[in-house]
MDTraj code that builds the backbone (N, CA, C; nanometers):
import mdtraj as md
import numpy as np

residues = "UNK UNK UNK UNK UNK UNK UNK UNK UNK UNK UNK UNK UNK UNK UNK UNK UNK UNK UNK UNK UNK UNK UNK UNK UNK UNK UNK UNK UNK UNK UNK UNK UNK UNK UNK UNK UNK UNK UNK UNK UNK UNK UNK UNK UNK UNK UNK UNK UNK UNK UNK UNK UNK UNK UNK UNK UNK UNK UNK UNK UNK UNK UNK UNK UNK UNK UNK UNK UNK UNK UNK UNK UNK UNK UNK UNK UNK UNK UNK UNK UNK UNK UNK UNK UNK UNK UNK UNK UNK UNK UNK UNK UNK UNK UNK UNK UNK UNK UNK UNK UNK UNK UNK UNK UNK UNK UNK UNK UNK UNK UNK UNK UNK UNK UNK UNK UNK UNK UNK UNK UNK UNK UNK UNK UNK UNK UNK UNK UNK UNK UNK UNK UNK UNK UNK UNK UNK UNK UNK UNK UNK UNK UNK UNK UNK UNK UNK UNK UNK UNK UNK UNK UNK UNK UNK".split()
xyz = np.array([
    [3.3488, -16.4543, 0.0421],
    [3.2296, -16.3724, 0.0374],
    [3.1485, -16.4093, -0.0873],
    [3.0158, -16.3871, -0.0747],
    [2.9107, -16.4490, -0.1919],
    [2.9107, -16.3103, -0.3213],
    [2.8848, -16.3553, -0.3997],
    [2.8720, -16.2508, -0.5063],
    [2.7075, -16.2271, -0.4719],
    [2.6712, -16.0844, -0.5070],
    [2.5766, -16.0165, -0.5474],
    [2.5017, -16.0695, -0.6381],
    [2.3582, -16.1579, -0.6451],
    [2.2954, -16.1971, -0.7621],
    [2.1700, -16.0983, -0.7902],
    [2.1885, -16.1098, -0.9136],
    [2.0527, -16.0016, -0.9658],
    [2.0052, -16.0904, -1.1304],
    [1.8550, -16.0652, -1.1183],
    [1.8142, -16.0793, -1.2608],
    [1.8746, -15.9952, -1.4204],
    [1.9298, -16.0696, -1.5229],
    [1.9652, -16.0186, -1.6398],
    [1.8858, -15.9370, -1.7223],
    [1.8749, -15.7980, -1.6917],
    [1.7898, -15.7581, -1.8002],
    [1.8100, -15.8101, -1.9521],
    [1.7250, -15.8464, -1.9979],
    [1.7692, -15.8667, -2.1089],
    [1.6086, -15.7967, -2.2377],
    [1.7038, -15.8065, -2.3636],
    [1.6542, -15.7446, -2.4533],
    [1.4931, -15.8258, -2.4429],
    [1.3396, -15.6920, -2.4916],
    [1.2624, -15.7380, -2.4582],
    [1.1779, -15.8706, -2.5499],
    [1.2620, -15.8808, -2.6509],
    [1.2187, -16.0244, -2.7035],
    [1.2758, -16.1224, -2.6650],
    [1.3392, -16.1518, -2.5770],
    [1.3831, -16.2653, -2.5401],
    [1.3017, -16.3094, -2.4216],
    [1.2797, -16.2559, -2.3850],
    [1.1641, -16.2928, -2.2450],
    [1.2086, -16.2330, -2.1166],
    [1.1710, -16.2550, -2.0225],
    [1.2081, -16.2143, -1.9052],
    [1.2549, -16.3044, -1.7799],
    [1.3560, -16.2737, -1.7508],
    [1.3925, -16.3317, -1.6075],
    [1.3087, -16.3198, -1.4838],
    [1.2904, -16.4225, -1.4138],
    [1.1926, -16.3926, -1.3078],
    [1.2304, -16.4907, -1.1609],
    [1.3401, -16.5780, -1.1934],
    [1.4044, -16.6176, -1.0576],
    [1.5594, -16.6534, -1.0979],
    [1.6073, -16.5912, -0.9954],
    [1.7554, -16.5928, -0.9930],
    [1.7771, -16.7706, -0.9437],
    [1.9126, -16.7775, -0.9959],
    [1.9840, -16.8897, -0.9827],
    [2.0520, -16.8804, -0.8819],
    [2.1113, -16.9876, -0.7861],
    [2.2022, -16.9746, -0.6423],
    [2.3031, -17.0039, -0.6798],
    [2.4276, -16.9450, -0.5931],
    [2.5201, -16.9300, -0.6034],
    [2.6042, -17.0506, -0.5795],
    [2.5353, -17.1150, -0.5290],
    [2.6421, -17.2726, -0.5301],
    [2.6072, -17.3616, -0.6365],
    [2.4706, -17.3192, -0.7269],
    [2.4195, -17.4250, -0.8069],
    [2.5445, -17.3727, -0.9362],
    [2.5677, -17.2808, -0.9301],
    [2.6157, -17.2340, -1.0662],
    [2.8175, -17.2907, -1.0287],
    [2.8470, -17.2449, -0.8845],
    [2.9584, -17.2948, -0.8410],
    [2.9854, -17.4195, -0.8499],
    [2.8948, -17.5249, -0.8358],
    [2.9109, -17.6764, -0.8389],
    [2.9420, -17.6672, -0.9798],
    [2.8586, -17.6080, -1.1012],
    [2.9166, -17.6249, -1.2050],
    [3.0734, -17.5735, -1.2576],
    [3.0761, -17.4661, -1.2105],
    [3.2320, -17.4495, -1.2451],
    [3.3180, -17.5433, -1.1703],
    [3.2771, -17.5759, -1.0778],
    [3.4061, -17.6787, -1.0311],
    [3.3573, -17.8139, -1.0687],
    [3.2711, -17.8409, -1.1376],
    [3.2546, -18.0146, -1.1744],
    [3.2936, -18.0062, -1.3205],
    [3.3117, -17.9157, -1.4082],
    [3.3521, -17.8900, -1.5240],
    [3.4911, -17.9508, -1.5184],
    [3.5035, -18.0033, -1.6674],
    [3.6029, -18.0437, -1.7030],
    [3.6904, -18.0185, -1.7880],
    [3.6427, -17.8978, -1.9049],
    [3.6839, -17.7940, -2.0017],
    [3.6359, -17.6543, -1.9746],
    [3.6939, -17.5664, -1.9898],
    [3.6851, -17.4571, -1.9943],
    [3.7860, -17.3592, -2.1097],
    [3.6636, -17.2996, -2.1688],
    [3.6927, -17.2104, -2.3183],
    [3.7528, -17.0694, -2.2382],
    [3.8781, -17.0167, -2.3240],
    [3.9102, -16.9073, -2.2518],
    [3.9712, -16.8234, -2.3484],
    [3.8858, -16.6696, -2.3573],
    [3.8989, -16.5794, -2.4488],
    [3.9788, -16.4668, -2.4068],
    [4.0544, -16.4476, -2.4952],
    [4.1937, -16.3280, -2.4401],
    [4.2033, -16.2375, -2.5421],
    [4.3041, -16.1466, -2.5325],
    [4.3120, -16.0878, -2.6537],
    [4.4743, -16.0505, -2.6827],
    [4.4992, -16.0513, -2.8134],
    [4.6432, -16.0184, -2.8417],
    [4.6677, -15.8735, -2.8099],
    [4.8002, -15.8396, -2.8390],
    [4.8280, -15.6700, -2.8818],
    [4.7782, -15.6082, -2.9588],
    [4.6876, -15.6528, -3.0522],
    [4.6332, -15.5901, -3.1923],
    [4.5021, -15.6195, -3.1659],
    [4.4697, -15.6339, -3.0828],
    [4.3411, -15.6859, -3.0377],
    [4.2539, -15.7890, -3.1261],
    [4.2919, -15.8485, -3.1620],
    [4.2396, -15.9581, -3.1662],
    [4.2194, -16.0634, -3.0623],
    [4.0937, -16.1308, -3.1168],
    [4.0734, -16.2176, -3.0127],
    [4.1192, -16.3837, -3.0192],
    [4.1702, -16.4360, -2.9168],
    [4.2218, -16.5761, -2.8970],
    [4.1449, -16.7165, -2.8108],
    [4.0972, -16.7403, -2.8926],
    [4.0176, -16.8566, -2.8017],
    [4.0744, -16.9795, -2.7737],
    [4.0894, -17.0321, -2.6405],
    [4.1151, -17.1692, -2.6498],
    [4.0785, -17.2806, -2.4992],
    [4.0869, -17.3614, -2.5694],
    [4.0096, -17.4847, -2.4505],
    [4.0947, -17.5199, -2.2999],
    [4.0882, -17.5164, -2.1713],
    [4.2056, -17.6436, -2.1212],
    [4.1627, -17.6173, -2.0317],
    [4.2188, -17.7675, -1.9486],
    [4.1260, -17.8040, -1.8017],
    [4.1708, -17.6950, -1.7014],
    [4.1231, -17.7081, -1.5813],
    [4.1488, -17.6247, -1.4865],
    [4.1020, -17.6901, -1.3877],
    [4.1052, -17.5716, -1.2739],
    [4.0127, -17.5931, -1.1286],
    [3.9840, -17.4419, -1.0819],
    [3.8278, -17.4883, -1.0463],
    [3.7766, -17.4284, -0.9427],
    [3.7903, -17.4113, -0.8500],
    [3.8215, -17.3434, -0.7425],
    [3.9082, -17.3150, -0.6355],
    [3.8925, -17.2011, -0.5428],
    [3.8062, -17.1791, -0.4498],
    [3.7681, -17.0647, -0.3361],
    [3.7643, -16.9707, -0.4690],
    [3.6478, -17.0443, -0.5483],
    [3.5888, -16.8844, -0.6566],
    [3.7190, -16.8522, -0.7185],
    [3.7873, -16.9319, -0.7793],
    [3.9463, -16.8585, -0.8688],
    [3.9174, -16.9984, -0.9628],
    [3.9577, -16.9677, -1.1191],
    [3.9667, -17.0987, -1.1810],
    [4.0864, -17.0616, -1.2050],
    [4.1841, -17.1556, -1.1293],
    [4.3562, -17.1697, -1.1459],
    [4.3491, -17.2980, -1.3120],
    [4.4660, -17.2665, -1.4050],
    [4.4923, -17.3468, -1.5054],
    [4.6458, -17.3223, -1.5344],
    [4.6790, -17.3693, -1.6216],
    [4.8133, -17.3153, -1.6642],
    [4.8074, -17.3337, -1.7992],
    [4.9899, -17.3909, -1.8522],
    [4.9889, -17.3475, -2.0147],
    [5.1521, -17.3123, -2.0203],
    [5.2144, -17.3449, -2.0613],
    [5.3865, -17.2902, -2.1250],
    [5.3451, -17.1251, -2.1318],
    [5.4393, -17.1324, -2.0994],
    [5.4595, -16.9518, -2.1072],
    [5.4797, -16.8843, -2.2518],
    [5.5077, -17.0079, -2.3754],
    [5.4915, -17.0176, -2.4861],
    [5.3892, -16.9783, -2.5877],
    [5.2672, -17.0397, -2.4695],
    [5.1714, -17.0663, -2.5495],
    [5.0835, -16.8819, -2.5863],
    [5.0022, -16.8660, -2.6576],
    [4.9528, -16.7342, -2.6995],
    [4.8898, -16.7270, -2.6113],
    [4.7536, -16.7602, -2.4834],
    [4.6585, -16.7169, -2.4311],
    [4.7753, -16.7187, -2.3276],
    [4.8773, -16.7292, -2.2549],
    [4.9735, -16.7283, -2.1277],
    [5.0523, -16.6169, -2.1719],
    [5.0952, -16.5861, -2.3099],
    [5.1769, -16.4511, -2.3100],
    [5.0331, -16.3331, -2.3156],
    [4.9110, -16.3228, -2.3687],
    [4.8043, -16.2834, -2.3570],
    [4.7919, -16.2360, -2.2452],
    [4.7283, -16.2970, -2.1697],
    [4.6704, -16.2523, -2.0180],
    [4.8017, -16.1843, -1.9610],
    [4.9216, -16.1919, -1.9677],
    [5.0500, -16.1212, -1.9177],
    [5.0654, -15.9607, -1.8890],
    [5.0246, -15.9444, -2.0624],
    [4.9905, -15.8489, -2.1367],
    [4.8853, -15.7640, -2.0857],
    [4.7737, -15.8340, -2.0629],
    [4.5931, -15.7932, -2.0969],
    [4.5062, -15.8625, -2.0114],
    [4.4989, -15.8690, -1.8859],
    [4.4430, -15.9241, -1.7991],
    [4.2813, -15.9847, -1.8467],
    [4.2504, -15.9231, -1.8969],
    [4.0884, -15.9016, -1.9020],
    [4.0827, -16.0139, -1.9980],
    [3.9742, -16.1414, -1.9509],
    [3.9116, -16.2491, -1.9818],
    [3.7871, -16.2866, -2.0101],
    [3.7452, -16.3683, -2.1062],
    [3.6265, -16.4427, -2.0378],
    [3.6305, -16.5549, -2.0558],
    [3.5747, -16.6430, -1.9966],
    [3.5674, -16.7948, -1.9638],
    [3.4113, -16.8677, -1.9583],
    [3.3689, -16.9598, -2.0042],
    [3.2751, -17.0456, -2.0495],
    [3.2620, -17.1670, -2.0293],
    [3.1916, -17.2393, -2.0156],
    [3.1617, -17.3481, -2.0016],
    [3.1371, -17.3810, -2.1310],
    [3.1518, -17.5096, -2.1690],
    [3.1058, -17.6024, -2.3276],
    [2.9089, -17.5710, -2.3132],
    [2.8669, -17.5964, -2.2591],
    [2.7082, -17.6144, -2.2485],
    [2.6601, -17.5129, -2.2756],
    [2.6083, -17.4712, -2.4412],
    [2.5465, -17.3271, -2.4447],
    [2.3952, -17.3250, -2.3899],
    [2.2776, -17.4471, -2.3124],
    [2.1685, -17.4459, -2.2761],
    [2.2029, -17.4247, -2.0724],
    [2.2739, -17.4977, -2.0358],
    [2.3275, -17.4920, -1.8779],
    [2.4563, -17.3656, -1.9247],
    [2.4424, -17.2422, -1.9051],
    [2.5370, -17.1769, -1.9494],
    [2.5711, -17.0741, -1.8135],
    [2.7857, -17.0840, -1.8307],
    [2.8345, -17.0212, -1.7361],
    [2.8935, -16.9423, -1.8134],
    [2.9179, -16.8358, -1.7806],
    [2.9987, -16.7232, -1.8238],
    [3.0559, -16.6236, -1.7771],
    [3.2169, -16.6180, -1.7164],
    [3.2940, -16.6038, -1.6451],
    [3.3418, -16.4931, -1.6999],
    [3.3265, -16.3129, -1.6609],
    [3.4204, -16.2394, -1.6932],
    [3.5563, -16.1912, -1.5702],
    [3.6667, -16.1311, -1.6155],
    [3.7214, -16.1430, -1.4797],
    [3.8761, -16.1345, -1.5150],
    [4.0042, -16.0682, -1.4647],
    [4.1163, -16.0654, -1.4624],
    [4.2006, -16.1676, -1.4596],
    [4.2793, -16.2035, -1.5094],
    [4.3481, -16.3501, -1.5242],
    [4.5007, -16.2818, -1.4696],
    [4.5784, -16.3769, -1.4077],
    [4.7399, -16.3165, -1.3608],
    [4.7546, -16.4423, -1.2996],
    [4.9253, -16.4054, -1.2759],
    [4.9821, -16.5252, -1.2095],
    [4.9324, -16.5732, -1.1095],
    [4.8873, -16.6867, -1.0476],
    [4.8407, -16.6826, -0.9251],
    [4.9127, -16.7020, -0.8005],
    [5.0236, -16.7733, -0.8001],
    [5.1402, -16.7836, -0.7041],
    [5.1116, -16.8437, -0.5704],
    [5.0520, -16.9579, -0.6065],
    [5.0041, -17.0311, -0.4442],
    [5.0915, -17.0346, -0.3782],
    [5.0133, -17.0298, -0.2284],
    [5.0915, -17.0708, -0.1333],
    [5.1311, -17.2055, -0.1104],
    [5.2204, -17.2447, -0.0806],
    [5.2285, -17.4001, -0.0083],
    [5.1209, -17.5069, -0.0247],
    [5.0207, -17.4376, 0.0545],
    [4.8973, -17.4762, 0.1053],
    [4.8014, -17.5205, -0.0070],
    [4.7939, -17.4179, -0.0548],
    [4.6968, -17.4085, -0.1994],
    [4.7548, -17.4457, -0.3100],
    [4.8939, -17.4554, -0.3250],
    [4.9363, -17.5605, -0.4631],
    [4.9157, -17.7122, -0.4126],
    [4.9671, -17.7557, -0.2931],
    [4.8900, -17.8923, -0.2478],
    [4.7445, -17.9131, -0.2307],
    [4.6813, -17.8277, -0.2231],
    [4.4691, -17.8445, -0.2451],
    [4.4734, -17.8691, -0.4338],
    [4.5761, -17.8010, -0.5187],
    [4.5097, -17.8113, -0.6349],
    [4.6255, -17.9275, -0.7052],
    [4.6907, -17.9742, -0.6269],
    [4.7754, -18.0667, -0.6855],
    [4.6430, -18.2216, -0.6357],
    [4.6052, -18.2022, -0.5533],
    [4.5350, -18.3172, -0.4950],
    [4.4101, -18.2995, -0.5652],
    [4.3247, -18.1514, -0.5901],
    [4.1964, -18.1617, -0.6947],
    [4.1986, -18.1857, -0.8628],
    [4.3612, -18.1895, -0.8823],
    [4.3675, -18.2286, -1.0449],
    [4.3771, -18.4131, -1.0344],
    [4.4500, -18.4432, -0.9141],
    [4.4693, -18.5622, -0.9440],
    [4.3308, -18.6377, -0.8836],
    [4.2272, -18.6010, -0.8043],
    [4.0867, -18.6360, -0.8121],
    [4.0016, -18.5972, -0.9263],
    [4.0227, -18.4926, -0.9801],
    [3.9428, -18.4990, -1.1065],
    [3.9734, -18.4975, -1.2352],
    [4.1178, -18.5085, -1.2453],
    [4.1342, -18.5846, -1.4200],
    [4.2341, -18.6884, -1.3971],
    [4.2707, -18.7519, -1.2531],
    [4.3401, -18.8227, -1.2546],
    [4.4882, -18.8348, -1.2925],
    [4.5330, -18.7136, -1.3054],
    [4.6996, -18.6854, -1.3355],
    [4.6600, -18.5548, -1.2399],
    [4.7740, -18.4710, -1.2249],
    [4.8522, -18.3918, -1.1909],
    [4.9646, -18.3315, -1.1777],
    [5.0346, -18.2157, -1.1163],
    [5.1720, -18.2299, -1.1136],
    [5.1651, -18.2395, -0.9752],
    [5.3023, -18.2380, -0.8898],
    [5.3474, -18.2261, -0.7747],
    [5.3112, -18.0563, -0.7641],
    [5.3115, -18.0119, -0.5564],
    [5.2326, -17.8744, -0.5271],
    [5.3389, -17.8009, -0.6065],
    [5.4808, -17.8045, -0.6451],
    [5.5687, -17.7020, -0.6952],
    [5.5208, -17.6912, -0.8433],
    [5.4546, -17.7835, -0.8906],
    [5.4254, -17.7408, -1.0288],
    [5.3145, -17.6550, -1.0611],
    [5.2964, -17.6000, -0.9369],
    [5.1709, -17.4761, -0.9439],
    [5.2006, -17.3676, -0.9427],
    [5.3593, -17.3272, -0.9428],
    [5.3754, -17.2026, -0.9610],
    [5.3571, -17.1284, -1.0683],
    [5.3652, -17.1547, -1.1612],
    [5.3518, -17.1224, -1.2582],
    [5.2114, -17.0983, -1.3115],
    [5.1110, -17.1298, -1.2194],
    [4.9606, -17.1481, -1.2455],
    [4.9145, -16.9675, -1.3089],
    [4.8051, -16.9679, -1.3628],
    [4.6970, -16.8649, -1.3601],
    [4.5987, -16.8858, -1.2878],
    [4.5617, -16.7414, -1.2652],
    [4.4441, -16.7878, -1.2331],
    [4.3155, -16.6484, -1.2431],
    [4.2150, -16.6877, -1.2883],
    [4.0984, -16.5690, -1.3449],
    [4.0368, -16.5783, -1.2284],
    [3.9918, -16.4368, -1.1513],
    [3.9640, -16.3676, -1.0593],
    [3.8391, -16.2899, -1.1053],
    [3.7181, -16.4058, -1.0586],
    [3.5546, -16.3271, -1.1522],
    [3.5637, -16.2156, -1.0919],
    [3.4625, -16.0729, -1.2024],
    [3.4269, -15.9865, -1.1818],
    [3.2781, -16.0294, -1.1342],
    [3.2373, -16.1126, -1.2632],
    [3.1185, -16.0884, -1.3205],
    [3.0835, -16.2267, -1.3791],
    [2.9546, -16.3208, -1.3442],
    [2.9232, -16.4476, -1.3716],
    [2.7977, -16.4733, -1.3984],
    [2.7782, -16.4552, -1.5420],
    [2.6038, -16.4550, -1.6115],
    [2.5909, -16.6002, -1.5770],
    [2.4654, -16.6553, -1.5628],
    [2.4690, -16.8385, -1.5896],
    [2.3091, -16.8159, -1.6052],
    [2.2374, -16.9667, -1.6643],
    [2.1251, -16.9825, -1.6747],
    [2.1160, -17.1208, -1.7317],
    [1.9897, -17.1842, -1.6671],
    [2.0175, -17.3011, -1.6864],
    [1.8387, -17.3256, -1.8155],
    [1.7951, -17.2556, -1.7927],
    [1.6352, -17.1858, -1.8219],
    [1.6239, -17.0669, -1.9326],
    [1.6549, -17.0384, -1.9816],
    [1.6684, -16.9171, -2.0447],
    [1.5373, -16.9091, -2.1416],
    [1.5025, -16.7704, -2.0259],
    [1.5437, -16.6459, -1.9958],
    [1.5093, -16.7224, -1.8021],
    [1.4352, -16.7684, -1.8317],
    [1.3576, -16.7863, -1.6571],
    [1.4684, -16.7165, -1.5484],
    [1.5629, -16.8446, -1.5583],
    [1.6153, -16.8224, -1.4569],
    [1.7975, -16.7425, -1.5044],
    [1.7955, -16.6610, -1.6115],
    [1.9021, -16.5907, -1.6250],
    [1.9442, -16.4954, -1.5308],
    [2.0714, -16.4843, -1.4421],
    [2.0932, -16.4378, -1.3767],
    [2.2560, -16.3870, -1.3222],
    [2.2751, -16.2608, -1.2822],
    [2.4181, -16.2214, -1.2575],
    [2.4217, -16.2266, -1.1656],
    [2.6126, -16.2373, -1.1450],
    [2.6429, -16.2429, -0.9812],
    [2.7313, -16.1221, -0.9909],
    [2.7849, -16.0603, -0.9616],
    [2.8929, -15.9331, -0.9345],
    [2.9653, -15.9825, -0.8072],
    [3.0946, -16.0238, -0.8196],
    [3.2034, -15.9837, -0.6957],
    [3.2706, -15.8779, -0.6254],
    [3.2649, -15.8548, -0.5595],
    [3.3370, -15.7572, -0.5171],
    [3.4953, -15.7299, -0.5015],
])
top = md.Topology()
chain = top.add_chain()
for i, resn in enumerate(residues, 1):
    res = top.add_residue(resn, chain, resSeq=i)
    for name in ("N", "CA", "C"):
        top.add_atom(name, md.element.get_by_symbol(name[0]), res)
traj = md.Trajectory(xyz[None], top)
């Protein structure tokens, strides 16, 4: 299902939005991306930022990470994310629940075959169990700003 797009109000010195962005223009970018920044938060709330590839995937960006690592014991904890693209002028901005994702069969072989088309490694489909994956709420992007600043809401 498509997310809900609407213009960003935004504060009145910044200008005004006046055409929304489409929903596949902003989707091609999350899935042609090749880094993605991902903000979590500890128990003390502090915040944890950090970089690593992923995939785009029927609107889910599945990634992983050692169960070691701080943003994987994080999201465990504290679901609530946000996620970014590197490009602060073409800008995506991903809010949204992060959890295990637990593919099926099916879908650890689609993302075992889209890591090894787009960074050229991968693991085998069993090495996707262990995946995450952030489940947008909410996806500001703008490639124009303010022009074409615009939200999507999922349902």
């Amino acid at each position: 299902m498509e997310p809900t797009a609407e213009l960003l109000a935004l504060p009145k010195e910044y200008g005004r939005a006046t055409r929304k962005l489409a929903w596949a223009t902003v989707r091609a970018e999350l899935e042609q991306a090749t880094q993605y920044w991902i903000a979590t938060s500890r128990a003390d709330g502090r915040t944890h930022m950090v970089p690593v590839d992923g995939l785009w995937l029927d609107d889910v960006l599945f990634y992983g990470g050692s169960a070691q690592t701080v943003h994987y014991r994080n999201v465990l904890a504290n679901p609530n994310v946000v996620v970014h693209l590197p490009d602060p002028v073409k800008a995506v901005i991903v809010e949204g629940d992060a959890r295990l994702a637990n593919p099926s069969p099916a879908l650890a072989q689609r993302l075992a075959a889209a890591s090894q088309a787009k960074y050229g490694y991968g693991q085998d489909a069993g090495g996707y169990q262990g995946a995450l994956g952030v489940y947008p709420r909410r996806v500001r992007a703008w490639t124009a700003f303010p022009k074409d600043a615009t939200g999507f809401r999922f349902a």
